[in-house]
C-alpha positions in Angstrom: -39.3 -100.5 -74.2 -40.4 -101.1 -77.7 -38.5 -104.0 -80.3 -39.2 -107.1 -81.4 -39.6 -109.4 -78.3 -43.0 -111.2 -78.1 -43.2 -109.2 -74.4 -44.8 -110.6 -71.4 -46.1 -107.2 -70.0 -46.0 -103.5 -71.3 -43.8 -101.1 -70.5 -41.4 -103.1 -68.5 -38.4 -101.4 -66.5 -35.4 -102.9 -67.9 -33.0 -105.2 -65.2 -29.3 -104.5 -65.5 -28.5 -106.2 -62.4 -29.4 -108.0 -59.1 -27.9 -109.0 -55.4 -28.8 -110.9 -52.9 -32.6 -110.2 -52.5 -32.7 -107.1 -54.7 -32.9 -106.2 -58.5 -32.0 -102.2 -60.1 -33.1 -101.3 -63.1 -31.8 -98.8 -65.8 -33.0 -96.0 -63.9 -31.5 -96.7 -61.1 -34.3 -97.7 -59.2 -33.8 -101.0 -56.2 -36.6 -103.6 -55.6 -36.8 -105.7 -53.1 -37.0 -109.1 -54.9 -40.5 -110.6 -52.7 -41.4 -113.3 -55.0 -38.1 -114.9 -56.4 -39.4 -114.0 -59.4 -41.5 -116.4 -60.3 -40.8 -117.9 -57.0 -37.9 -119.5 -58.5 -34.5 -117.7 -56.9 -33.8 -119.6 -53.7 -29.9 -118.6 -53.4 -30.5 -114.9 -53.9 -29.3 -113.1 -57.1 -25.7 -112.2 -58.1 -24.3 -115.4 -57.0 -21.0 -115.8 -58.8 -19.8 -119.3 -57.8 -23.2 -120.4 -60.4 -21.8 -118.5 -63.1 -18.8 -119.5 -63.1 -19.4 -123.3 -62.7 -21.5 -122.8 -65.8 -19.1 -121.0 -67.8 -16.2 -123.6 -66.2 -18.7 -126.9 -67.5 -19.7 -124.9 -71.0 -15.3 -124.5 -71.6 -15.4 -128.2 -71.2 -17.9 -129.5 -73.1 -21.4 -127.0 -73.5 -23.7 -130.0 -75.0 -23.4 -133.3 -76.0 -27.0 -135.3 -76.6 -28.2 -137.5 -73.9 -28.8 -140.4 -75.6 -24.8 -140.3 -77.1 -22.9 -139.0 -73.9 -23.0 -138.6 -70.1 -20.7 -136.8 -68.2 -19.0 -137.1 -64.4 -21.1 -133.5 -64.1 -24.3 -135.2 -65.0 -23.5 -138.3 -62.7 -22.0 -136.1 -59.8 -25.5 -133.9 -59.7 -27.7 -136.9 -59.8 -25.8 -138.6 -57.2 -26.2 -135.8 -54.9 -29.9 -135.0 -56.0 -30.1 -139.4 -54.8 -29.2 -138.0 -51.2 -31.7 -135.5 -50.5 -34.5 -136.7 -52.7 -37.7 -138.0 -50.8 -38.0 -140.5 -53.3 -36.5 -144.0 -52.8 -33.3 -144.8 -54.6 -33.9 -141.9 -57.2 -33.3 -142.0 -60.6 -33.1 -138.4 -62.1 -34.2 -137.1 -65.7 -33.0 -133.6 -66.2 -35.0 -131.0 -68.5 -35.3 -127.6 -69.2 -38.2 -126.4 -66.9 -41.0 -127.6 -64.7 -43.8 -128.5 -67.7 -41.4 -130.1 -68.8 -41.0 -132.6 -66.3 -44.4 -132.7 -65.4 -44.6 -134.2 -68.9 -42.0 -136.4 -68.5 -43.4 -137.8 -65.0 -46.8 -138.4 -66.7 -45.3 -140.6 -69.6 -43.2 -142.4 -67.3 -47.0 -143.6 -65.2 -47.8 -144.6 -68.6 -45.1 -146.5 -69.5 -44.7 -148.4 -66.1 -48.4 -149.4 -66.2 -47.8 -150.5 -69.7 -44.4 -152.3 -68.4 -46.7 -154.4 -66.1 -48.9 -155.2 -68.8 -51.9 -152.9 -68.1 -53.5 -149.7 -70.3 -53.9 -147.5 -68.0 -53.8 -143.9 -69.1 -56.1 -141.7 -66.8 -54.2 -139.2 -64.3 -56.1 -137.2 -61.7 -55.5 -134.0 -60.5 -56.8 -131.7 -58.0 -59.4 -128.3 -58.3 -57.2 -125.7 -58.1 -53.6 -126.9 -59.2 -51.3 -125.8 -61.4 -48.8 -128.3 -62.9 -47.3 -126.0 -66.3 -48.4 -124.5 -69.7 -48.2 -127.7 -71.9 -50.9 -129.4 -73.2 -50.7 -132.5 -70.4 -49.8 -130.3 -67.9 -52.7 -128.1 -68.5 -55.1 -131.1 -68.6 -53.9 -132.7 -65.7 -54.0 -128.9 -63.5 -57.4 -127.0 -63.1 -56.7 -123.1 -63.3 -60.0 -122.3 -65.6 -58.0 -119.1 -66.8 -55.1 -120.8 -68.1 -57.4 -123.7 -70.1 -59.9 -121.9 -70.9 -58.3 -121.4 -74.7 -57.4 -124.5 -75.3 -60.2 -126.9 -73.7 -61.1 -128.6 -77.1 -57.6 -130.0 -76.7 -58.1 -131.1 -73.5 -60.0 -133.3 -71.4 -58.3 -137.0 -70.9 -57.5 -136.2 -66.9 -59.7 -136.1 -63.9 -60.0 -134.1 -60.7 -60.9 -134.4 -57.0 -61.0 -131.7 -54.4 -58.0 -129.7 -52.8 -57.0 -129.0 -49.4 -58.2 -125.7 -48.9 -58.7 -125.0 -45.1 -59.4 -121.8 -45.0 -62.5 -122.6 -47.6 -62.9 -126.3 -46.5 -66.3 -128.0 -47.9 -65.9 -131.0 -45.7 -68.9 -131.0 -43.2 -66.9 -131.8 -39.8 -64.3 -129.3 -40.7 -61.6 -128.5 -39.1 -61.6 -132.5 -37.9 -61.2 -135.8 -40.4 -60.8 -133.5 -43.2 -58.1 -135.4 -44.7 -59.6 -139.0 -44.5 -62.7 -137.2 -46.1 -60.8 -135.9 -49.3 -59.0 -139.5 -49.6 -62.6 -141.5 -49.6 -63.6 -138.8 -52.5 -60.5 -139.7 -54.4 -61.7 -143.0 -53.7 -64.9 -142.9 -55.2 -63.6 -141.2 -58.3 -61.2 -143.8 -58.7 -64.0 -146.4 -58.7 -65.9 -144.2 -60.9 -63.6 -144.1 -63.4 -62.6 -147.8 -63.1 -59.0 -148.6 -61.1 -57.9 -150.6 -64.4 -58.1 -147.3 -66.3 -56.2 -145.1 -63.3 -52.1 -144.7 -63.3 -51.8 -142.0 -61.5 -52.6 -138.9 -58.9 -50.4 -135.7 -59.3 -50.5 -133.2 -56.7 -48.5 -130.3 -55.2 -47.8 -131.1 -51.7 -48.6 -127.7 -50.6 -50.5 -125.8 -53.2 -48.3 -123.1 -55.1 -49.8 -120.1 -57.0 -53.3 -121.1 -57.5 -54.7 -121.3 -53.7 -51.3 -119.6 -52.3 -49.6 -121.7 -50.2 -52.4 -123.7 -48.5 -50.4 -126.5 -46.4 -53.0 -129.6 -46.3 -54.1 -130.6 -42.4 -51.7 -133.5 -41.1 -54.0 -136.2 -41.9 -54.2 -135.7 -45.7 -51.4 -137.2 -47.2 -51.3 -140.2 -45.1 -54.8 -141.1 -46.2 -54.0 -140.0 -49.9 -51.2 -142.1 -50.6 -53.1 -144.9 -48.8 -55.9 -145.0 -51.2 -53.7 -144.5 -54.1 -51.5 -148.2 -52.9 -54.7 -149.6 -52.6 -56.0 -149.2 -56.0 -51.9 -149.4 -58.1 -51.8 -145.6 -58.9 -48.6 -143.6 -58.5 -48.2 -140.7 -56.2 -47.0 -138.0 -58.2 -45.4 -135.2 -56.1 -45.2 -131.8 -57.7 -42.7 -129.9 -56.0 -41.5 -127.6 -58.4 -42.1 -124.4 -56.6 -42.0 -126.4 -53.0 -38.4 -128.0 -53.8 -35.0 -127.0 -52.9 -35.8 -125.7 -49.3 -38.7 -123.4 -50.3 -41.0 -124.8 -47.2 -37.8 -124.9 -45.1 -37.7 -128.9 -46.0 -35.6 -129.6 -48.5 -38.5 -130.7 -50.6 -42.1 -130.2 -49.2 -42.9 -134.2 -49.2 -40.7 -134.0 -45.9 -43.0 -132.1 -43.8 -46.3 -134.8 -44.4 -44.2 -137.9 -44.8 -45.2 -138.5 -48.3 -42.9 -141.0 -50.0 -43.6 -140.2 -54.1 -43.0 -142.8 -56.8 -42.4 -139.6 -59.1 -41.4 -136.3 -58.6 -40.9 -133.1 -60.6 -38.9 -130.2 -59.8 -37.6 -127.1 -60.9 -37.6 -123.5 -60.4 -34.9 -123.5 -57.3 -33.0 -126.7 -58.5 -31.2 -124.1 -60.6 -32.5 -120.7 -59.3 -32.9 -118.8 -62.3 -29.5 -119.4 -63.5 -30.2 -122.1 -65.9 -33.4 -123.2 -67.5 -33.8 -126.5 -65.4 -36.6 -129.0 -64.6 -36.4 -132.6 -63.0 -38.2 -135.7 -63.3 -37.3 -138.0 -60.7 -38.9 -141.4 -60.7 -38.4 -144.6 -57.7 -35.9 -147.0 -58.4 -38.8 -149.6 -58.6 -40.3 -147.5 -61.5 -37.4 -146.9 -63.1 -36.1 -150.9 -63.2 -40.2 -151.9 -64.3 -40.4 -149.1 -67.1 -37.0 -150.6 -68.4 -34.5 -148.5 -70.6 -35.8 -149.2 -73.8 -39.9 -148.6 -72.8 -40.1 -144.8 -72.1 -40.8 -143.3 -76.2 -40.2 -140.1 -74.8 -37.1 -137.5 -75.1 -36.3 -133.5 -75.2 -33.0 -132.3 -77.0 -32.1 -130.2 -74.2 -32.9 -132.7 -71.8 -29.8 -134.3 -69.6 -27.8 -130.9 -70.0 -24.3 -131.1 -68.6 -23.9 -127.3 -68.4 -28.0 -127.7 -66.7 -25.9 -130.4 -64.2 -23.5 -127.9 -63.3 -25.7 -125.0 -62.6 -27.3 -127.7 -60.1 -24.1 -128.8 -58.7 -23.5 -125.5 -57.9 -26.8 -124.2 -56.6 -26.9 -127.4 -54.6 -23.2 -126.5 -52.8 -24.3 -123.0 -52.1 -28.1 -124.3 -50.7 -25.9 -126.2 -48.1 -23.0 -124.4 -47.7 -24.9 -121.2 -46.2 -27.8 -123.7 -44.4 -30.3 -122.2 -46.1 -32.5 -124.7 -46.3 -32.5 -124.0 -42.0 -32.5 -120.4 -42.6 -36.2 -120.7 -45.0 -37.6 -122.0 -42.3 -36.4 -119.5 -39.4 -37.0 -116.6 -42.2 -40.4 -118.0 -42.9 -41.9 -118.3 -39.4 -40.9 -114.5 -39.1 -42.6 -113.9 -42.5 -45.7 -115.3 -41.3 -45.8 -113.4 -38.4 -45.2 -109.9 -39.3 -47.8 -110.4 -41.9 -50.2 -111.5 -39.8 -49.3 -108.5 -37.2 -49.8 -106.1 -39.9 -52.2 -107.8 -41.9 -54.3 -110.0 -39.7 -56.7 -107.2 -38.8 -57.3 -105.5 -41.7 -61.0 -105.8 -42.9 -60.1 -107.3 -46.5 -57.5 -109.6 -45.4 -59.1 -113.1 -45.4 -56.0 -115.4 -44.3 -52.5 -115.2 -44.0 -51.0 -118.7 -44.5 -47.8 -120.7 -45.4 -44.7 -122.8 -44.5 -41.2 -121.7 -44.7 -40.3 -118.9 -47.5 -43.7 -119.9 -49.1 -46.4 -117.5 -47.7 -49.3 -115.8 -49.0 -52.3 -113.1 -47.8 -55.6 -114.1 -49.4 -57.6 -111.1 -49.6 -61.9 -111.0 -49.7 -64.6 -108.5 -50.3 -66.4 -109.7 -46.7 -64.3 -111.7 -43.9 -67.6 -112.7 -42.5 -68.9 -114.6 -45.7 -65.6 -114.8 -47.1 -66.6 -113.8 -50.3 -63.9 -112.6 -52.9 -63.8 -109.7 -54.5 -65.2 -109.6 -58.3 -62.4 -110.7 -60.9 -63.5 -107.5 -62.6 -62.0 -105.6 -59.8 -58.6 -106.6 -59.8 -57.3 -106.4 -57.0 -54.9 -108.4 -57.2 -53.0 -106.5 -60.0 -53.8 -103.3 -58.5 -51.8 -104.1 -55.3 -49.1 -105.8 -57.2 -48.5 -102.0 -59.0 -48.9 -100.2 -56.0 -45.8 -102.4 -54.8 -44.2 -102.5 -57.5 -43.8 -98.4 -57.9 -42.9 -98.3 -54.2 -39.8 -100.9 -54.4 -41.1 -104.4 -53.8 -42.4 -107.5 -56.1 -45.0 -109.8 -55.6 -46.2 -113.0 -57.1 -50.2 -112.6 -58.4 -52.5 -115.4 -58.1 -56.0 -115.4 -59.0 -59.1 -117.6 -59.1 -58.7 -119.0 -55.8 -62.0 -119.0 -54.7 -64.1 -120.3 -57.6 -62.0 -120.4 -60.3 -62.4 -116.9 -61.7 -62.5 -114.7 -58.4 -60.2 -114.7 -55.2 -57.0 -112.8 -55.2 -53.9 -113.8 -53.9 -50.4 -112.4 -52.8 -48.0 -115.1 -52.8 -44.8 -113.9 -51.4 -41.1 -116.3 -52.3 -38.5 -114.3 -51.7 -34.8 -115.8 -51.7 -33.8 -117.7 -49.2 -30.8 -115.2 -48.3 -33.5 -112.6 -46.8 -31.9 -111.4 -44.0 -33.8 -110.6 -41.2 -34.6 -106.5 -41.4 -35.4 -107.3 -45.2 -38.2 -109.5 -43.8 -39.5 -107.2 -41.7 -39.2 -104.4 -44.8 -40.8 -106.5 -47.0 -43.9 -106.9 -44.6 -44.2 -103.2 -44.6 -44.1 -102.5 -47.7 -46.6 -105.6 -48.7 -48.9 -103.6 -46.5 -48.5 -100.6 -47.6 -49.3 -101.6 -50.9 -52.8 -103.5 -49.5 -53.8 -100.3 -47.3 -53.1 -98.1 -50.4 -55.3 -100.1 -52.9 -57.7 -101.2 -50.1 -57.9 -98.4 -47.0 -59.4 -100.0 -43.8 
């Protein structure tokens, strides 16, 4: 479809209308929704109850600015947000997206070291993250791809190593891996200089760039120890892991990880409304002080954004689907694995809750990835794509330019047969593009 949109892809089929876990298109044509999109629609699509709250908040009032006006929607959803949050005695800055708040979150380090009376400005990240598409958020991530444009503008973050067990480096692997990525965080910390550190930002369980990799037990505990040793803040970047994608509400729940900030997005609003979170302790919030954070967005503390929240939030618990992504998801993981697990080109199949993904290799022995020049990865995602069913891509996984990834997020209203549908047709779409 030609025109004068700045177009993400060519020849796209045009939507006209989705429900539940499926989109149709112009032509008539039904796909089964396997990646949320962007693995962003947790309550399914064709919800009515969001719309109408948003069209309900936008007859009210549609904006007023944030620094001028709140409203009881914008209190109401942070209140509620206060009781599920994994972050103690929450205070909530609503954006428009997840790079968004991902900026937001890094200021506020900033500004609480600078509260406290020390310049500390350096934020580590991990190999193999992916934190957003602006300029901190690319520095602070590690997809080579995605930088590799605008490196001359980047370069004021660090990085240490990921949890990545199915490609783990530490020498008594699988045992004390975690302990061993916290004393290397260590001694990049004392590299650096802990004066100079303010914080360490890190998905709790990778998202698109490794697919889904869930860190062994023992890594967050010794993480968040070394980072309270040394004054940095834990950074928890849950914006594809929040609002029951893992089957947790937020994906801190499953390691115990108790984050000074946080950043969400993607489900908080479920594709209805462009919304991002930035969610910092009450102990940050009170140091950092109301006049200290030289930061703002004009679309930032929304009240339409609120309601959209509100009512995503009252549909998440109303239908228990925060339970239901983590029954769903143990049966996603197994029928992949039972239809994937042998194939010769399947390295790993690997997730938690509605959060799973099939990392696929030249050579199972030696692991070794397919060539990026191959593209496998796109190859299979078209092969689904003309037989009914979307999947996320990833990419790079192995060593930054090869390694290809199927990262599968459906909604959390996937019933049952759909699970077991989308399985099929996932591997169909492999044994097409890659016969055993």
């Amino acid at each position: 479809m030609g025109g004068h949109v700045f177009a993400r892809g060519r020849d796209l089929p045009v939507a006209v209308r989705g429900q539940g876990c499926e989109i149709v298109d112009a032509d008539g044509r039904t796909y089964l929704d396997g990646s949320g999109g962007a693995i962003v629609v947790g309550i399914g699509h064709g919800v009515t109850e969001v719309g109408e709250a948003i069209a309900a908040q936008s007859a009210r009032l549609a904006y007023a600015h944030g620094s001028a006006f709140t409203t009881d929607t914008l209190e109401q959803y942070a209140d509620r947000l206060a009781g599920i949050l994994p972050v103690t005695d929450a205070r909530v800055y609503p954006v428009s997206g997840g790079s968004e708040a991902v900026e937001t979150a890094l200021k506020m380090a900033r500004a609480y070291h600078l509260a406290r009376g020390e310049d500390r400005h350096v934020v580590i990240g991990r190999s193999g993250s992916y934190h957003g598409n602006t300029r901190g958020a690319l520095d602070v991530g590690a997809r080579d791809g995605l930088r590799a444009p605008y490196l001359p503008w980047l370069g004021q973050a660090a990085h240490t190593g990921t949890p990545y067990e199915y490609r783990c480096a530490a020498p008594a692997h699988p045992h004390g891996c975690g302990q061993w990525h916290a004393d290397r965080l260590d001694a990049l910390i004392e590299q650096i200089g802990p004066q100079q550190v303010a914080a360490f930002i890190a998905e709790p369980v990778s998202g698109a760039a490794l697919g889904a990799c869930v860190p062994p037990e023992d890594y967050w505990p010794a993480m968040q120890a070394v980072c309270r040793h040394h004054g940095l803040l834990v950074v928890a970047d849950e914006v594809m892991t929040g609002f029951g994608r893992t089957g947790a509400w937020f994906a801190s729940e499953h390691f115990g990880l108790v984050p000074d900030l946080l950043v969400a997005a993607k489900g908080a609003a479920s594709g209805y409304w462009p919304l991002g979170l930035a969610v910092a302790s009450g102990q940050v919030h009170d140091t950092i002080g109301e006049a200290s954070l030289t930061h703002g967005f004009t679309y930032s503390h929304h009240h339409v954004g609120a309601a959209a929240g509100l009512a995503v939030l009252d549909y998440l618990t109303e239908h228990d689907l925060v339970a239901a992504s983590a029954e769903r998801g143990v049966q996603l993981g197994t029928a992949l694995s039972a239809r994937l697990g042998d194939h010769q080109h399947v390295g790993d199949v690997r997730g938690l809750g509605l959060l799973q993904a099939v990392e696929l290799v030249a050579d199972r022995g030696t692991k070794a990835p397919f060539p990026r020049a191959e593209r496998v990865t796109e190859r299979i995602l078209a092969a689904g794509k003309a037989a009914g069913v979307l999947i996320y891509p990833g990419t790079g996984c192995a060593n930054g330019t090869d390694g290809d990834l199927l990262v599968l997020g459906p909604p959390l209203v996937i019933t049952p047969k759909q699970v077991d549908r989308l399985a099929d047709l996932v591997a169909a779409a492999v044994h097409e593009v890659l016969p055993a």
